[in-house]
C-alpha beads as a LAMMPS data file, in Angstrom:
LAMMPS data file: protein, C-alpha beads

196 atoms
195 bonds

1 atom types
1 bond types

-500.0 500.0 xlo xhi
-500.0 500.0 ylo yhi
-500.0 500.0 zlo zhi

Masses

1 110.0

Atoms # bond

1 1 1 0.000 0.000 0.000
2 1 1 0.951 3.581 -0.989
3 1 1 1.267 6.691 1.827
4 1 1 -0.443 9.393 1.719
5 1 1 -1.017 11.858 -1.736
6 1 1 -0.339 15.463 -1.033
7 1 1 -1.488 17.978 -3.549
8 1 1 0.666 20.620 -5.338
9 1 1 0.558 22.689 -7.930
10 1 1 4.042 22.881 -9.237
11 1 1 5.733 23.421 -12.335
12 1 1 3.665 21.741 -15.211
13 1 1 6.198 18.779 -16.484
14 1 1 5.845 16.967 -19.996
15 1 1 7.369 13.390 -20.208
16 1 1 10.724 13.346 -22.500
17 1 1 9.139 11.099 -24.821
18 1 1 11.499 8.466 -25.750
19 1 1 13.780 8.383 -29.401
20 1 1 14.270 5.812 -31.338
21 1 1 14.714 1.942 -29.677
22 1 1 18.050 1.881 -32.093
23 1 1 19.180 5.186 -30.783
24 1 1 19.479 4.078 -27.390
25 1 1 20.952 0.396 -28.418
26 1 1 23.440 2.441 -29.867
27 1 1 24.135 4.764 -26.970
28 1 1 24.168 1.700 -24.331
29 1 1 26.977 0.043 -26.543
30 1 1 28.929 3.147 -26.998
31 1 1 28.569 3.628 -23.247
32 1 1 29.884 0.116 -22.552
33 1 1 33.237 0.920 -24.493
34 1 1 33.570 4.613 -23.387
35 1 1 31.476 6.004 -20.171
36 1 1 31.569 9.802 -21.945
37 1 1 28.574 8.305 -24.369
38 1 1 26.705 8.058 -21.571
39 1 1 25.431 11.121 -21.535
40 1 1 22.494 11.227 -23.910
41 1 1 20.775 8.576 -21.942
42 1 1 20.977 10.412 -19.052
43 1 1 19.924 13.564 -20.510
44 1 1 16.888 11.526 -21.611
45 1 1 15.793 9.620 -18.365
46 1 1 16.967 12.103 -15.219
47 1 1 13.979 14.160 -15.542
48 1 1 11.522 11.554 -15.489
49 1 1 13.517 9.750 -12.931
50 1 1 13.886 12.914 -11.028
51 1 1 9.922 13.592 -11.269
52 1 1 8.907 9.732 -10.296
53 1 1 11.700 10.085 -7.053
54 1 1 10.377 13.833 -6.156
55 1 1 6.871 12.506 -6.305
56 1 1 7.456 9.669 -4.333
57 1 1 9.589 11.634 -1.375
58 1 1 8.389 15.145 -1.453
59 1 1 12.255 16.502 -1.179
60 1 1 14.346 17.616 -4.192
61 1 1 17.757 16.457 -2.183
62 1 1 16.761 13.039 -1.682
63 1 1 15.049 12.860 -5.057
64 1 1 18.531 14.003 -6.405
65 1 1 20.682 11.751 -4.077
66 1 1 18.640 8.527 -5.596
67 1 1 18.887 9.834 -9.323
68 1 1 22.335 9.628 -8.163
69 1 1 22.077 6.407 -7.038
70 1 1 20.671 5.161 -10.089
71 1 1 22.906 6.585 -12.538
72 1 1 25.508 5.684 -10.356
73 1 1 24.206 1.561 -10.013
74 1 1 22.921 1.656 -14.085
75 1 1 26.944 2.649 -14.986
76 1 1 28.601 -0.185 -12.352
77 1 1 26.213 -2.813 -14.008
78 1 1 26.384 -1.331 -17.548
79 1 1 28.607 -3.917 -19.188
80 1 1 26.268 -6.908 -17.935
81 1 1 23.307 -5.204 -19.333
82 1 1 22.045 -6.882 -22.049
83 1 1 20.000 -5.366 -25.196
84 1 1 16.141 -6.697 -25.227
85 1 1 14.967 -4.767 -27.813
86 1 1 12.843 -2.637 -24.780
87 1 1 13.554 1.188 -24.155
88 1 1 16.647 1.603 -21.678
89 1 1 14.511 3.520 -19.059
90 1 1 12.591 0.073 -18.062
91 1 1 15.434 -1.186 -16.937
92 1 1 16.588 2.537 -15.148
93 1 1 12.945 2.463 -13.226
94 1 1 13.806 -0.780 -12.389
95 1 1 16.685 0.199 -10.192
96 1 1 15.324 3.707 -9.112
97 1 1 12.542 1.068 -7.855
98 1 1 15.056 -0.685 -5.829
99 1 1 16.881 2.335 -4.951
100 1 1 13.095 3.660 -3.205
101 1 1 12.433 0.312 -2.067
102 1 1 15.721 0.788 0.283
103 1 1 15.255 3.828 1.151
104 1 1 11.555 3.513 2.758
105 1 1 12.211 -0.321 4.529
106 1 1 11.332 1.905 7.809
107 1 1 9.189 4.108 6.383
108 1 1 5.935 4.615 4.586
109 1 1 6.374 6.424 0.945
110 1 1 4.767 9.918 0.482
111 1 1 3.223 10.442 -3.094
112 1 1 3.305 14.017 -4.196
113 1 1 1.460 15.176 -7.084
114 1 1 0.178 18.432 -8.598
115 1 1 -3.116 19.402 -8.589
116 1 1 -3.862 20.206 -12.254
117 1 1 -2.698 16.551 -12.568
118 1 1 -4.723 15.410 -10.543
119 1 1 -7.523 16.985 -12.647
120 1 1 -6.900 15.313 -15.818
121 1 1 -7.725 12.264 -13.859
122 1 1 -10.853 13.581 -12.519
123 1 1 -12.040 14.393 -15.859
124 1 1 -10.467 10.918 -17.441
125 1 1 -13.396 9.433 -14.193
126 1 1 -16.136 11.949 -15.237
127 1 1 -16.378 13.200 -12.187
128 1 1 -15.253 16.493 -12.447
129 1 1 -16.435 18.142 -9.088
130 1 1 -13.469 19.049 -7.251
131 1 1 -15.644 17.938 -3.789
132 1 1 -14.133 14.342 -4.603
133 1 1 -10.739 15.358 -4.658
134 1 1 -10.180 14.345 -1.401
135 1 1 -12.281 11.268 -1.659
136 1 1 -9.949 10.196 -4.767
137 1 1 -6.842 10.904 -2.776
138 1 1 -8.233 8.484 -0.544
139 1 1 -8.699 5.676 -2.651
140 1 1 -5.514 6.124 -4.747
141 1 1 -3.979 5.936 -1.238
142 1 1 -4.859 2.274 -1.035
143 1 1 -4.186 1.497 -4.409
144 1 1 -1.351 -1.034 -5.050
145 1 1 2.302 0.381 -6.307
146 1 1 1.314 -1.371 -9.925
147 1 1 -1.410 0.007 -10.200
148 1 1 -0.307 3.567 -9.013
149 1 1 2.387 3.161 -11.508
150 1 1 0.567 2.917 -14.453
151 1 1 -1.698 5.328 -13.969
152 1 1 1.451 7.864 -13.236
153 1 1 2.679 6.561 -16.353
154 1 1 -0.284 7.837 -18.232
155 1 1 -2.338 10.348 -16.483
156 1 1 0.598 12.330 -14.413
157 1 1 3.923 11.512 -16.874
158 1 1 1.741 11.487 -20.365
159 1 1 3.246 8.601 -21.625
160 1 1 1.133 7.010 -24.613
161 1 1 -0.132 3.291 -23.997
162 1 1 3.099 1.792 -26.033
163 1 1 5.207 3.330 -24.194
164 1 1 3.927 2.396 -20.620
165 1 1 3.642 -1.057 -22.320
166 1 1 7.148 -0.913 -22.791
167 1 1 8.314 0.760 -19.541
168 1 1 6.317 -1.223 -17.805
169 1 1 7.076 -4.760 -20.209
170 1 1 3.754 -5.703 -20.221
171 1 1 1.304 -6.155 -23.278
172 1 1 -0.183 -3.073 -24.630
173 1 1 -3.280 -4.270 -24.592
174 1 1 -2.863 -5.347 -20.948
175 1 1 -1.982 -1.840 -19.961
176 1 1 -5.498 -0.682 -21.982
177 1 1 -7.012 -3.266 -20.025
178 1 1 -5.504 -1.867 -16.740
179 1 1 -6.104 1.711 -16.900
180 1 1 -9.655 0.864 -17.849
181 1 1 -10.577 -1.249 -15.189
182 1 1 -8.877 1.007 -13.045
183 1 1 -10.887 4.160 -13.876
184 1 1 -13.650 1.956 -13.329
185 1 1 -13.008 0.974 -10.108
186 1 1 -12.363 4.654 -9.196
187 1 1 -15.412 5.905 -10.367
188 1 1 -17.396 3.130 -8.923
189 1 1 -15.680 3.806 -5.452
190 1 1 -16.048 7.415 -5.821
191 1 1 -19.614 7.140 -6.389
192 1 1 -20.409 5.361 -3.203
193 1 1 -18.495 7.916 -1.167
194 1 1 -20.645 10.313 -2.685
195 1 1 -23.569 8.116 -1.883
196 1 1 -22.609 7.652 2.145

Bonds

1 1 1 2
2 1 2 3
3 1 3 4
4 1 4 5
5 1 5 6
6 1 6 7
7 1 7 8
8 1 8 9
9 1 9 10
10 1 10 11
11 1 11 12
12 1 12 13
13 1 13 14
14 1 14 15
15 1 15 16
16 1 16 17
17 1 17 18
18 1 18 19
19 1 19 20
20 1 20 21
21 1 21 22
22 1 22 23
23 1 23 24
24 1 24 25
25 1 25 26
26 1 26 27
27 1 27 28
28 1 28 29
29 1 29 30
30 1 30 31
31 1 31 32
32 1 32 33
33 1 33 34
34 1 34 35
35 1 35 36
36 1 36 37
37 1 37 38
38 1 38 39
39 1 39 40
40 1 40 41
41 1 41 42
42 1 42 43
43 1 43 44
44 1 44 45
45 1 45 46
46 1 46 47
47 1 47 48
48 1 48 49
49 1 49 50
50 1 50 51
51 1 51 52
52 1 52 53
53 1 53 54
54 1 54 55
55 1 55 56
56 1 56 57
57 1 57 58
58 1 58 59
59 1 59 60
60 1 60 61
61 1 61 62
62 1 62 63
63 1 63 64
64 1 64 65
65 1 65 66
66 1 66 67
67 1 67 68
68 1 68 69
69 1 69 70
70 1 70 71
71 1 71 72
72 1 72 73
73 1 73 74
74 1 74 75
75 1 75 76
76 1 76 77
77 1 77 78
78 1 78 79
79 1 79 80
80 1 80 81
81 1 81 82
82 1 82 83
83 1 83 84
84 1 84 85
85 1 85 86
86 1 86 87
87 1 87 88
88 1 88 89
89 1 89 90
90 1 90 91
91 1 91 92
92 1 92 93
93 1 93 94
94 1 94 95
95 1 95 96
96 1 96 97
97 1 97 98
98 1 98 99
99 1 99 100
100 1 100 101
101 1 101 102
102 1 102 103
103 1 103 104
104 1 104 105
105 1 105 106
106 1 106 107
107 1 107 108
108 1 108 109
109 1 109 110
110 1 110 111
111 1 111 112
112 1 112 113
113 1 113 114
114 1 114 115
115 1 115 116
116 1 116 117
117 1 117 118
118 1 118 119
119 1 119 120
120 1 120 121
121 1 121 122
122 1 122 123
123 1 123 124
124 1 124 125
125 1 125 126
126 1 126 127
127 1 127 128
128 1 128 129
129 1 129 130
130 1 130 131
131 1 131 132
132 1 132 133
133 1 133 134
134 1 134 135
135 1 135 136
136 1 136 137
137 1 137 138
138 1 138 139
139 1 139 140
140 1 140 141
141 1 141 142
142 1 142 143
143 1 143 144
144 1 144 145
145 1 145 146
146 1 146 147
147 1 147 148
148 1 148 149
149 1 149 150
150 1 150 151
151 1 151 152
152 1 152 153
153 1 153 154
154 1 154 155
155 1 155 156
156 1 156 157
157 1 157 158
158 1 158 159
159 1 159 160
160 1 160 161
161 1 161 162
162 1 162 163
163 1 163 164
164 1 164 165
165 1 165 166
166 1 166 167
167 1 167 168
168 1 168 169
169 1 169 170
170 1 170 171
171 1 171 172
172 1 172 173
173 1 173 174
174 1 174 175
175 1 175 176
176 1 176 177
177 1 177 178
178 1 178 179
179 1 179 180
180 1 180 181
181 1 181 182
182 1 182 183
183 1 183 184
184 1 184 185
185 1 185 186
186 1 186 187
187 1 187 188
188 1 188 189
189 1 189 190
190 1 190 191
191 1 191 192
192 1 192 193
193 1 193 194
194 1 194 195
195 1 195 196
């Protein structure tokens, strides 16, 4: 189970959406002879790493620290990494997923998200009234981490449904499938708050 959601309005942020698969196996084997070549992937993934670790710890050191982390885990294990044919960043959240994992063992994680975020997802439910804000914040609370993810992925980070699919390495139509049944559970749940 997730913590708690606390509302922000903060800078509006637009996923890096994600070049070409070839690009990147091209950057990971340049990397793997010569660290310098590096640098375009991580140009490419800190900001969404920095955005998924901010929203998960509500403090821009510590979101930093494990971007650091990450970067810092993805170059040691670089020349064991092995090309699937799957954008490079599934296997980054991977580690910056271990990297949180470690850090909250004691604690409970904080989700932070901002508030005109939080609207597209009220509209996506068709329930715009801003009354069940708090009620959704609620429910998203006890929504599992997969589940939480996914709709990050899509409704908070923009990503399309391919490229959650392949974040995520799940079927495409399985993430459809998902978010659906998701938004229906959420609307169903937010219409028998209103109704208590």
């Amino acid at each position: 189970m997730a913590g708690f959601w606390i509302i922000k309005s903060k800078a509006n942020f637009m996923a890096n959406r994600p070049n070409s698969l070839e690009q990147e196996k091209i950057w990971i084997e340049k990397s793997k002879k010569d660290i310098r070549h590096f640098e375009p992937l991580y140009n490419k993934y800190f900001d969404p790493l920095f955005r998924y670790f901010l929203r998960r710890t509500d403090d821009e050191a510590l979101a930093q620290d494990l971007c650091s982390a990450t970067f810092y885990k993805s170059l040691d294990n670089l020349k064991r990494y092995q090309w699937q044919g799957k954008p490079f960043g599934a296997w980054l959240f991977k580690i910056a997923g271990n990297e949180l994992k470690k850090h909250f063992r004691d604690r409970k994680p904080v989700y932070v998200i901002d508030a005109e975020k939080l609207s597209c997802l009220d509209a996506e439910i068709e329930l715009i009234d801003l009354d069940y804000q708090e009620e959704l914040i609620a429910i998203l609370d006890e929504l599992p981490e997969k589940d939480l993810r996914i709709l990050e992925l899509k409704y908070f980070e923009n990503y399309n449904f391919r490229e959650i699919s392949e974040l995520l390495e799940i079927g495409e139509s399985a993430v459809k499938m998902r978010i659906y049944r998701l938004l229906g559970n959420l609307r169903t749940l937010l219409e028998s708050h209103d109704k208590t």
